[in-house]
LOZABA-842957 format. One record per residue (C-alpha): residue number from 1; x, y, z; residue in three letters. Coordinates in steps of 0.02 Angstrom, whole numbers, plus 50000, padded with zeros to 5 digits. Layout:
// residues N
+-----+-------+-------+-------+-----+
:   n :  east : north :    up : res :
+-----+-------+-------+-------+-----+
: NUM :     X :     Y :     Z : Ala :
...
+-----+-------+-------+-------+-----+
//
This chain:
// residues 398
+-----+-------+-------+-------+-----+
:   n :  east : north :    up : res :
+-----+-------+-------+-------+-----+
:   1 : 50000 : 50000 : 50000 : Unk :
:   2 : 50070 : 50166 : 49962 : Unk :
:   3 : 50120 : 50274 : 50115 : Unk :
:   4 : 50092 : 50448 : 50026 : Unk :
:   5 : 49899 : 50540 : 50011 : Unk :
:   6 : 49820 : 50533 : 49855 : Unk :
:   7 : 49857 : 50667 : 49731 : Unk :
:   8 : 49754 : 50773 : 49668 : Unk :
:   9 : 49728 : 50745 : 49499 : Unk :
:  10 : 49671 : 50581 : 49559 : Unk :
:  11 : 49542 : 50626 : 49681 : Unk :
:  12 : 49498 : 50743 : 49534 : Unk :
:  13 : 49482 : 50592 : 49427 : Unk :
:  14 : 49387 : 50483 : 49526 : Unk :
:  15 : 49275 : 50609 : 49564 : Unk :
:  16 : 49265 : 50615 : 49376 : Unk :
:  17 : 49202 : 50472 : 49350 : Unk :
:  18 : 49071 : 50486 : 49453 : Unk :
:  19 : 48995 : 50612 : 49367 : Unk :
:  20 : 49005 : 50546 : 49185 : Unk :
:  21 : 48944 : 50381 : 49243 : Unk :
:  22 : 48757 : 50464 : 49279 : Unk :
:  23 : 48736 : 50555 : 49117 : Unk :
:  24 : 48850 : 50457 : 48980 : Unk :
:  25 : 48720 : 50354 : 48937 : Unk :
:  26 : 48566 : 50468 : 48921 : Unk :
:  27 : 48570 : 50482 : 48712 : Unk :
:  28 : 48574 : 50291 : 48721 : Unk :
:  29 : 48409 : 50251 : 48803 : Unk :
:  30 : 48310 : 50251 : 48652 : Unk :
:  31 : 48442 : 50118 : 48573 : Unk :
:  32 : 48435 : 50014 : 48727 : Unk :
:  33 : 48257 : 50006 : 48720 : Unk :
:  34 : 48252 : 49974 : 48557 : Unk :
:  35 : 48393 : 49821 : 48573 : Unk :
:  36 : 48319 : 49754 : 48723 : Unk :
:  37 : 48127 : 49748 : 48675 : Unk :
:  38 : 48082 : 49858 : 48831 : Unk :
:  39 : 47965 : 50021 : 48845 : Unk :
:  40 : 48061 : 50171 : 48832 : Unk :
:  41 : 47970 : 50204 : 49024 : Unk :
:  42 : 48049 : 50063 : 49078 : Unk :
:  43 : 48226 : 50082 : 49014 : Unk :
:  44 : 48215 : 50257 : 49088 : Unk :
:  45 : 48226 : 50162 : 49244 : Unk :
:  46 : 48421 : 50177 : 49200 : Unk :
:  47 : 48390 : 50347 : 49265 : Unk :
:  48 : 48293 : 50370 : 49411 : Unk :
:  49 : 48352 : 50213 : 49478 : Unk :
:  50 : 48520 : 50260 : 49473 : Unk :
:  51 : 48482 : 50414 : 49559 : Unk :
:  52 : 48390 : 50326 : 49706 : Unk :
:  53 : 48543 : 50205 : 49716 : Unk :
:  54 : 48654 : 50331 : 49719 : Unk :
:  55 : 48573 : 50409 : 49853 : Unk :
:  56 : 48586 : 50247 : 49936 : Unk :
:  57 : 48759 : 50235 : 49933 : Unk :
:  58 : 48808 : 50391 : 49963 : Unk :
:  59 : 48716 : 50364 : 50152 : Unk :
:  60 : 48820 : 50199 : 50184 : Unk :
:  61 : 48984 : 50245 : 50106 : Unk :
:  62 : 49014 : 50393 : 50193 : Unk :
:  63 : 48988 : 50295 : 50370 : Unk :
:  64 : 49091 : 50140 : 50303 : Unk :
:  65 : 49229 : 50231 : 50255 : Unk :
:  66 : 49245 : 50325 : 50404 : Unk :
:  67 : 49251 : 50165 : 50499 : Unk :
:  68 : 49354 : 50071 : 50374 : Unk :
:  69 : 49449 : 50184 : 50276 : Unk :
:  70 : 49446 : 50290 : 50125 : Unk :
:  71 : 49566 : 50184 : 50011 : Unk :
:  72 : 49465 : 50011 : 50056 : Unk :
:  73 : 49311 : 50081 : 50005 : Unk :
:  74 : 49352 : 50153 : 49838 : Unk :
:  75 : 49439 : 50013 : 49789 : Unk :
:  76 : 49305 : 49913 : 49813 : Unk :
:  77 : 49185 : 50024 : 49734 : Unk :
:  78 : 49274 : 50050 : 49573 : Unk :
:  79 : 49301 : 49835 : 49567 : Unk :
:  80 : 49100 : 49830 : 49599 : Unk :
:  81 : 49078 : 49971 : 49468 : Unk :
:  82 : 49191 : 49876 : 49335 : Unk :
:  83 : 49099 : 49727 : 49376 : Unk :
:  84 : 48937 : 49793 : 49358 : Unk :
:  85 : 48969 : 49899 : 49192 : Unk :
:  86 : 49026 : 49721 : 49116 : Unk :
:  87 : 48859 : 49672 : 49144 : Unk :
:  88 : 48785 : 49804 : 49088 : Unk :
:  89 : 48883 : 49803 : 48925 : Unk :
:  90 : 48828 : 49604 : 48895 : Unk :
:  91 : 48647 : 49615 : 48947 : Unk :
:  92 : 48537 : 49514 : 48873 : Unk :
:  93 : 48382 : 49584 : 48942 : Unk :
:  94 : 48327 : 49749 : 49034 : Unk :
:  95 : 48302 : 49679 : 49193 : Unk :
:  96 : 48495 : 49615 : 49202 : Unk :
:  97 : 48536 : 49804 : 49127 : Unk :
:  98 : 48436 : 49891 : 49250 : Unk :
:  99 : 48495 : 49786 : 49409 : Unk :
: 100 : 48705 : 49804 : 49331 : Unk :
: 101 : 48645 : 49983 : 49302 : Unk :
: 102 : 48581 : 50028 : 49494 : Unk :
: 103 : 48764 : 49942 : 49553 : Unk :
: 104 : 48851 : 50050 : 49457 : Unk :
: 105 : 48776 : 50195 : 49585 : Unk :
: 106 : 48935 : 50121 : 49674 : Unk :
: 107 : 49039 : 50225 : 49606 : Unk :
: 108 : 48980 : 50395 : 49698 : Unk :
: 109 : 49105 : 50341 : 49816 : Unk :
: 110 : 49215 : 50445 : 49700 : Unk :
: 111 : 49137 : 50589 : 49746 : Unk :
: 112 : 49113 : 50554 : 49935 : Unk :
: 113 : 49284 : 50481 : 49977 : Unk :
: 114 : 49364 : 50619 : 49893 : Unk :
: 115 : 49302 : 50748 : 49979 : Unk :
: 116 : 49324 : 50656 : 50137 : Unk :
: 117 : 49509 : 50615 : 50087 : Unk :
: 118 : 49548 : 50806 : 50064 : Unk :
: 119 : 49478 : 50858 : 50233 : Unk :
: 120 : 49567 : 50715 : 50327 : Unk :
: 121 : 49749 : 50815 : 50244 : Unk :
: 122 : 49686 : 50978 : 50246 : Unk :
: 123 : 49624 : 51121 : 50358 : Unk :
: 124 : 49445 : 51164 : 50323 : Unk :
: 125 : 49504 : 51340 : 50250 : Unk :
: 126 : 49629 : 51258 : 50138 : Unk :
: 127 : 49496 : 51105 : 50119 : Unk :
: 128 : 49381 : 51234 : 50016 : Unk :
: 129 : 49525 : 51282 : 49890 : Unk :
: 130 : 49549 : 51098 : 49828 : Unk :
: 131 : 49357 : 51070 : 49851 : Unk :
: 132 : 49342 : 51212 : 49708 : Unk :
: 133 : 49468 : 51113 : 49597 : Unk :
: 134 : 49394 : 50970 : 49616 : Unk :
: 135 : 49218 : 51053 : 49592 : Unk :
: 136 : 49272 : 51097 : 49424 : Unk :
: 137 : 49271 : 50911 : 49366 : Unk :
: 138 : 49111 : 50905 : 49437 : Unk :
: 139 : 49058 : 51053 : 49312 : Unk :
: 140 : 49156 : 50988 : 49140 : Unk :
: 141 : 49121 : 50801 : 49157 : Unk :
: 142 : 48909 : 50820 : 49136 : Unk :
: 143 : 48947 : 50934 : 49002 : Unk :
: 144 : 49072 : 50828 : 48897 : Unk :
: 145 : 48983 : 50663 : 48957 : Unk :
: 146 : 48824 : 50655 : 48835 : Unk :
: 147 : 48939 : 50726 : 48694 : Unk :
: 148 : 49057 : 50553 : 48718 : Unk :
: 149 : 48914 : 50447 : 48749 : Unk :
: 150 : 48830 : 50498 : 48606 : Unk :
: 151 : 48944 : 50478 : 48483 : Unk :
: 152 : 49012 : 50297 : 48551 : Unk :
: 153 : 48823 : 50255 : 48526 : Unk :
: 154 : 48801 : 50341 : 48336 : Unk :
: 155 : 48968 : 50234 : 48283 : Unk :
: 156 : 48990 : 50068 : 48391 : Unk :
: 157 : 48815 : 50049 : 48464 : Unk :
: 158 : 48748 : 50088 : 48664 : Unk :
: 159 : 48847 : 49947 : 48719 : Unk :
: 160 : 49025 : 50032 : 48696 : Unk :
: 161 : 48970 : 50162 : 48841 : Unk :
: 162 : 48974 : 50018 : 48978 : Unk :
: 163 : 49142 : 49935 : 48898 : Unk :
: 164 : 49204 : 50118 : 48925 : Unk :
: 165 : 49141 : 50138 : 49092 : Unk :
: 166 : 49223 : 50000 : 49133 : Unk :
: 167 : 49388 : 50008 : 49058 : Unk :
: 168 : 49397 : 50182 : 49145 : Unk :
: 169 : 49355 : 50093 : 49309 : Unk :
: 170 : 49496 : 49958 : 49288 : Unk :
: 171 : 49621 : 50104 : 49250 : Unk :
: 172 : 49570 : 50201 : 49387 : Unk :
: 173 : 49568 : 50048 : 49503 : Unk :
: 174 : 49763 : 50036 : 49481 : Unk :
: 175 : 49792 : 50222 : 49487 : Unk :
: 176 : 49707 : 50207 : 49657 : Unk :
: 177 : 49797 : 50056 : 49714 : Unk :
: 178 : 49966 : 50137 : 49675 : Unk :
: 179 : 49931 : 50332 : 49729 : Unk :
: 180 : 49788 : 50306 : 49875 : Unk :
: 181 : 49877 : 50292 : 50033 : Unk :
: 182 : 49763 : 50282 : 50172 : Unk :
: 183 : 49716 : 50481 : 50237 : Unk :
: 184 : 49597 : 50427 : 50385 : Unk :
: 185 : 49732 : 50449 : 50541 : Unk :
: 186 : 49793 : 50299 : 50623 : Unk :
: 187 : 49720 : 50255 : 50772 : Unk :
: 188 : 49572 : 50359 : 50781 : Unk :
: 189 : 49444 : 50260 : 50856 : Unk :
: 190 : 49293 : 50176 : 50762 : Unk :
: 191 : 49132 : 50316 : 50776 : Unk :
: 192 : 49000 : 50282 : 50871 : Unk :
: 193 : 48822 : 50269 : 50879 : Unk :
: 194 : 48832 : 50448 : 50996 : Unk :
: 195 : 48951 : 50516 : 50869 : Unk :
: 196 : 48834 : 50509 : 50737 : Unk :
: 197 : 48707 : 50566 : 50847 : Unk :
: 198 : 48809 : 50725 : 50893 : Unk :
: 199 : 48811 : 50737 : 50700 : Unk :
: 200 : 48646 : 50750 : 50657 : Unk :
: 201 : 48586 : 50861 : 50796 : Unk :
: 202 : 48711 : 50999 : 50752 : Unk :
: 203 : 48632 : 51158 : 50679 : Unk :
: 204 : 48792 : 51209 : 50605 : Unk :
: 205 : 48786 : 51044 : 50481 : Unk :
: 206 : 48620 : 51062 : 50438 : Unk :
: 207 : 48647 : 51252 : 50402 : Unk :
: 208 : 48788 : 51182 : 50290 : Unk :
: 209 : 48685 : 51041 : 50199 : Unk :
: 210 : 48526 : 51160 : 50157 : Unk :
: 211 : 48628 : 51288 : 50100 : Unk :
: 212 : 48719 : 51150 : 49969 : Unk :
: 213 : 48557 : 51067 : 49941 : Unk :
: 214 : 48465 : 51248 : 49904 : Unk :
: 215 : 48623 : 51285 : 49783 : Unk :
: 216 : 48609 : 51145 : 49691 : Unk :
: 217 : 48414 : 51143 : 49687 : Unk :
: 218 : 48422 : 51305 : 49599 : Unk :
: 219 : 48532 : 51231 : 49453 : Unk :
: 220 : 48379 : 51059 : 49457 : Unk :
: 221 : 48252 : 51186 : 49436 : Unk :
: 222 : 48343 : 51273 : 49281 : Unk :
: 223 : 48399 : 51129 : 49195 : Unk :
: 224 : 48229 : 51076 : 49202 : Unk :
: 225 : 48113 : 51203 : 49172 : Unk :
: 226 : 48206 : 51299 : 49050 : Unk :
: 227 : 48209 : 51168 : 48874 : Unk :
: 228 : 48007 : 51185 : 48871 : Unk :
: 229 : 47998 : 51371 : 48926 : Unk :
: 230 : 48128 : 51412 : 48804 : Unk :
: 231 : 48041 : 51331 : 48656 : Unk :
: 232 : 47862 : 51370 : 48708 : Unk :
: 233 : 47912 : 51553 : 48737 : Unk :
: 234 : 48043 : 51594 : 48625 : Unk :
: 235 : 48056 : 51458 : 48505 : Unk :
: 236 : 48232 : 51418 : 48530 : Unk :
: 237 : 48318 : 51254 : 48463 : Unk :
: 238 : 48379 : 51103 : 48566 : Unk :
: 239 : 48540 : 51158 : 48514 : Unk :
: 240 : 48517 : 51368 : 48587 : Unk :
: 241 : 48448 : 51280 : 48736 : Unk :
: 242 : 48589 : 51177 : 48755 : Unk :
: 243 : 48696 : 51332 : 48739 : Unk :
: 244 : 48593 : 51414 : 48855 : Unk :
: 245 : 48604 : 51299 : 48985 : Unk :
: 246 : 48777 : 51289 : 48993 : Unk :
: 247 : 48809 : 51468 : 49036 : Unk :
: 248 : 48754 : 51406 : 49220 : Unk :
: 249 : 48906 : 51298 : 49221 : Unk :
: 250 : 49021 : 51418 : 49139 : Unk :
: 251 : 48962 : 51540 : 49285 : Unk :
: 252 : 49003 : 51385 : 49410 : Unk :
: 253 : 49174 : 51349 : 49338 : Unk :
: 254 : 49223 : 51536 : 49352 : Unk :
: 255 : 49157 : 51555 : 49542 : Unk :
: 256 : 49255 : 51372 : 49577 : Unk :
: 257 : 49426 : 51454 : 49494 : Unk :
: 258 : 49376 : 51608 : 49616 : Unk :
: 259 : 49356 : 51523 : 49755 : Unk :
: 260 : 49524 : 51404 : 49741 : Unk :
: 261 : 49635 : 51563 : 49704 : Unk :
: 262 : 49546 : 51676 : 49850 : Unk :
: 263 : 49486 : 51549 : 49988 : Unk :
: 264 : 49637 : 51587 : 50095 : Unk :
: 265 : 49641 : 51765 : 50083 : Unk :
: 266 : 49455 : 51797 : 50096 : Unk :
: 267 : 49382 : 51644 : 50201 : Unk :
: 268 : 49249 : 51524 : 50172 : Unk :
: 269 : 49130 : 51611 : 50265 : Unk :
: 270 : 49127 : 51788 : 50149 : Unk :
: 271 : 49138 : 51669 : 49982 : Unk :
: 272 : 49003 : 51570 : 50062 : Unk :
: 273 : 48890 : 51711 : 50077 : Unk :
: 274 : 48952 : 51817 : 49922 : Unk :
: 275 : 48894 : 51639 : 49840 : Unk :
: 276 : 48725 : 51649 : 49915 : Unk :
: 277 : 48703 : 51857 : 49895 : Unk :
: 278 : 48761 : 51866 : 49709 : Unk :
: 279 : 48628 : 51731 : 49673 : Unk :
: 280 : 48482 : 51797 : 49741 : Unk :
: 281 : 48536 : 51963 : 49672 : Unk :
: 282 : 48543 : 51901 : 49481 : Unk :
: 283 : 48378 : 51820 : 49509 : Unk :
: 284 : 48286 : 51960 : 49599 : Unk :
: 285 : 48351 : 52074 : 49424 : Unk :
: 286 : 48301 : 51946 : 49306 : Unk :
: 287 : 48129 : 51929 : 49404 : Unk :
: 288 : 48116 : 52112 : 49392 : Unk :
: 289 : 48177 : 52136 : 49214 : Unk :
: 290 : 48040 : 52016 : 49167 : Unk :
: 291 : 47888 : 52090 : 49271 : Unk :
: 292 : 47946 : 52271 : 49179 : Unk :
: 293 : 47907 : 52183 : 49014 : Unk :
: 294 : 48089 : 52135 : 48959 : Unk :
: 295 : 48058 : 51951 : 48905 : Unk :
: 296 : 48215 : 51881 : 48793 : Unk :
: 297 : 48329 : 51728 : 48821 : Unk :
: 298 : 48476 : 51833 : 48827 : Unk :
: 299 : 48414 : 51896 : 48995 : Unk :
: 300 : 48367 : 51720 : 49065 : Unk :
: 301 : 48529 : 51644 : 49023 : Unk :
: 302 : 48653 : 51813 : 49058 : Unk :
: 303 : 48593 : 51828 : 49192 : Unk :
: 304 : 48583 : 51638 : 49264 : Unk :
: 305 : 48748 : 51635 : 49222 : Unk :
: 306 : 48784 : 51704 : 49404 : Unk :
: 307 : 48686 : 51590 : 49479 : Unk :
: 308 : 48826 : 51458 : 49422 : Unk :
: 309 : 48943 : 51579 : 49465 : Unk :
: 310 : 48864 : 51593 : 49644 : Unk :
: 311 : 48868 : 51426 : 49645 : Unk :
: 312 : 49061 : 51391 : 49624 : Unk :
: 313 : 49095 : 51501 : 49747 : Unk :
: 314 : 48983 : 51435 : 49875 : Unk :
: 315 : 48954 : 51245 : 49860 : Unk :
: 316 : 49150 : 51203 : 49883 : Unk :
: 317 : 49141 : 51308 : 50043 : Unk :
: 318 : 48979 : 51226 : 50109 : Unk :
: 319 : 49044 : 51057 : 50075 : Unk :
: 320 : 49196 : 51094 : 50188 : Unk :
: 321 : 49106 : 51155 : 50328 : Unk :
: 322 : 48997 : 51033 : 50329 : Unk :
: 323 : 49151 : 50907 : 50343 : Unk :
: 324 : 49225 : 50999 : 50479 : Unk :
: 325 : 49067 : 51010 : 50595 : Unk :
: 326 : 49144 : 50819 : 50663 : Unk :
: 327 : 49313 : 50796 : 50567 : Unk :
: 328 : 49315 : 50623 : 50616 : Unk :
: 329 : 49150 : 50594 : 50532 : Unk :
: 330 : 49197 : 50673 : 50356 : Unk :
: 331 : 49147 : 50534 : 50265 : Unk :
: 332 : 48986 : 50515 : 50344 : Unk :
: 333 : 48970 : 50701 : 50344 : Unk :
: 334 : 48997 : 50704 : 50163 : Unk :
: 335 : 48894 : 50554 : 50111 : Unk :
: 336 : 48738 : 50624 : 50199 : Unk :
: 337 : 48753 : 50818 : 50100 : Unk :
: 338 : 48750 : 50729 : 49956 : Unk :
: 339 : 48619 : 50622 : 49980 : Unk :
: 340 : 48500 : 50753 : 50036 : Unk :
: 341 : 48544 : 50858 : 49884 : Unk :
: 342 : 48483 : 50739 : 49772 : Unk :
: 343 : 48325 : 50690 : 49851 : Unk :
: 344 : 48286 : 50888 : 49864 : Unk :
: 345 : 48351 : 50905 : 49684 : Unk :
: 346 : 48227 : 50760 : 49612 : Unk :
: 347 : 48089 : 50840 : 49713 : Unk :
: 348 : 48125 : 51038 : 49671 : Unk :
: 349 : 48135 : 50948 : 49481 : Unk :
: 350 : 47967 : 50870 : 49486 : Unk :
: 351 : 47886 : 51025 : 49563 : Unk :
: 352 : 47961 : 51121 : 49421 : Unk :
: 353 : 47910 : 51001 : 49276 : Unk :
: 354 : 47732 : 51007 : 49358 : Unk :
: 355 : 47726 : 51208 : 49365 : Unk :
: 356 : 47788 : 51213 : 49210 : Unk :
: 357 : 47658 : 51122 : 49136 : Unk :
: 358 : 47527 : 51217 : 49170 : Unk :
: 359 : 47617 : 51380 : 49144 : Unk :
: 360 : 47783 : 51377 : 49012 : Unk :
: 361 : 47809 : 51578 : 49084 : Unk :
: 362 : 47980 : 51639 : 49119 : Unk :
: 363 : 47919 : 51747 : 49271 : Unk :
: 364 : 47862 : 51563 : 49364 : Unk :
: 365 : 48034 : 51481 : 49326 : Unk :
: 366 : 48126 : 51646 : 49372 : Unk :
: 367 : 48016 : 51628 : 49553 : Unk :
: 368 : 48044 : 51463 : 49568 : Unk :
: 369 : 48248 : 51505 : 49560 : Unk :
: 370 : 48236 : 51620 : 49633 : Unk :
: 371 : 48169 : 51539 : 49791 : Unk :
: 372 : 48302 : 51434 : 49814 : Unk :
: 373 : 48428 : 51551 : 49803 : Unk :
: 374 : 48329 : 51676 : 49983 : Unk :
: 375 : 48332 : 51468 : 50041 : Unk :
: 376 : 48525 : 51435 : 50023 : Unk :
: 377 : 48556 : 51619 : 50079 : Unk :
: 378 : 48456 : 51599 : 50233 : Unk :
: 379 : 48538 : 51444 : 50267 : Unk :
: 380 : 48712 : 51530 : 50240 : Unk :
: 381 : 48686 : 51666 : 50360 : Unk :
: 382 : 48634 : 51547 : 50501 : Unk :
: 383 : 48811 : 51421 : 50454 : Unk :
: 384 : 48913 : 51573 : 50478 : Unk :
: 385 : 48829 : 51645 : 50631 : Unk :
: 386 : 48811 : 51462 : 50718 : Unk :
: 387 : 49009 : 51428 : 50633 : Unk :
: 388 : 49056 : 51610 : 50728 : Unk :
: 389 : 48982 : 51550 : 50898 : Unk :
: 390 : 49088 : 51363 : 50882 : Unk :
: 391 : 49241 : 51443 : 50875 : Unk :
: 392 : 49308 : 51289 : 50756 : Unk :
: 393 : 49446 : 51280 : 50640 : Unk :
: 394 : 49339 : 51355 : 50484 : Unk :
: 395 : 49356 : 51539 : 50508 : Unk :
: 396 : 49474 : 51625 : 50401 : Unk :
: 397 : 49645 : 51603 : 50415 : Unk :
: 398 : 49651 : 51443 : 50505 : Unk :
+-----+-------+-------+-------+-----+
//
């Protein structure tokens, strides 16, 4: 086993990894259930279940590799990921697809252990800079992962996604074995059933959680509101929606580079909050632009654009307090933020598909953003007053 921390660019990596392996596939469901003799309803299944899996996971990974380790459990998750892509790849039959399929949810531990391996090396000020390096994997890989899957599907067929998934997995699998050295300190003593419970009845986490979960709710409720208000309203094409909705993650991946290059000098807590304040401040102008009878996509999407940018600045910082409330309990700590951001983001999704059914305005999906944003604010303000009153490690400069 290698005595030295994981570098970066491999915690970057596996994080990676688990971001492409959600969305790769998503222009292949159609060809699946096309190959498979399955409803398209039922192949979408892919999706959701996935989702709900990784949920899952993230909840017991977290805990296990607090207990266990960080390098034991991703190991083992990318072996079970490999495993399970194989049989995804040689599927006969959607119900051996979709149970390979909700395995491969496994591999979230790339995104939990990470994080949890940079806090166990790192300060929680200095945490928050590699967080927003990291976070910009975590922006590029959705974006470039449809693209990829796409055209492996167009030119070798759906099956070629899963035999990349899980040639990916066996590379990363040895990059892990050779560069992982263990980060949880030796000797610490297993948790406990009271130290999760000191865990969950902290204000300060949950401050930290709602705010992510609020964050990332906004960017749910814009992905999926704005393809049918754009067309119904403005008549754009899936391709000017596309282009559209990656200004949001532009925005994120500038706020990210901020945040890495000024966490030390400015502190968590004011990036945390400018996060939160230049949200709600784009979305309260947009709002207002609209009710004053300026209605064009260049205003949505300019001006959405800063709620990515909000977000980059304040998810890496929220994600690092939240580890620090019980540094022992990272993983756990880590595990359960992201878990609760993706139920909230599947629910603030199907709330917006069903307002936006019965009214494709602009004004509703601006209000609907725009709520989460005053949420994740209001959630800010009470981490950093609750963070001031612990007198812990995350305050600026330490």
């Amino acid at each position: 086993m290698p005595s030295h921390p994981p570098r970066l660019i491999t915690l970057t990596l596996l994080t990676g990894l688990a971001a492409v392996a959600f969305n790769m596939i998503l222009p292949s469901l159609p060809s699946m259930a096309r190959d498979l003799a399955a409803r398209e309803s039922v192949t979408a299944l892919a999706v959701s279940g996935y989702m709900l899996a990784s949920a899952f996971f993230q909840l017991t990974l977290g805990p296990l590799s607090d207990r266990w380790g960080r390098r034991p459990v991703m190991l083992t998750a990318l072996g079970v990921f490999a495993l399970a892509s194989l049989g995804c790849m040689l599927a006969d039959n959607v119900l051996v697809l979709l149970v390979c399929r909700v395995l491969q949810a496994v591999v979230i531990a790339g995104a939990v252990v990470s994080s949890a391996a940079i806090r166990d090396q790192y300060s929680a000020t200095e945490s928050a800079a590699k967080l927003s390096l990291i976070a910009s994997a975590m922006a590029v890989a959705p974006m470039l992962g449809p693209m990829f899957g796409g055209m492996l599907d167009v030119t070798l067929g759906w099956r070629s996604v899963f035999a990349l998934y899980a040639g990916l997995a066996g590379v990363l699998l040895v990059v892990a074995w050779l560069d992982m050295g263990e980060t949880r300190a030796p000797g610490l003593p297993a948790p406990r059933w009271a130290d999760f419970l000191a865990l969950a009845q902290a204000g300060r986490y949950w401050a930290y959680v709602l705010c992510t979960a609020f964050s990332v709710g906004a960017f749910y409720v814009f992905v999926t509101g704005v393809p049918y208000v754009a067309t119904a309203v403005w008549g754009l094409s899936p391709a000017e929606v596309g282009l559209g909705v990656g200004s949001i993650t532009g925005g994120f991946l500038v706020g990210a580079a901020v945040s890495a290059r000024q966490g030390r000098r400015l502190g968590p807590g004011v990036l945390l909050v400018t996060g939160r304040v230049v949200s709600v401040v784009a979305m309260a102008l947009a709002a207002a632009l609209y009710l004053a009878g300026l209605s064009h996509p260049l205003a949505l999407f300019g001006l959405t654009l800063f709620v990515g940018l909000g977000n980059g600045l304040t998810l890496p910082n929220a994600n690092a307090g939240a580890m620090s409330v019980r540094p022992a309990l990272a993983g756990t700590a880590a595990g359960l933020s992201g878990a609760i951001s993706m139920v909230l983001g599947a629910l603030l999704s199907t709330l917006t598909a069903v307002v936006i059914e019965h009214s494709r305005s602009p004004g509703v999906l601006l209000l609907l953003i725009l709520g989460c944003t005053l949420a994740s604010l209001a959630a800010a303000l009470v981490a950093v007053r609750l963070e001031r009153k612990a007198i812990s490690p995350f305050a600026p400069g330490r």
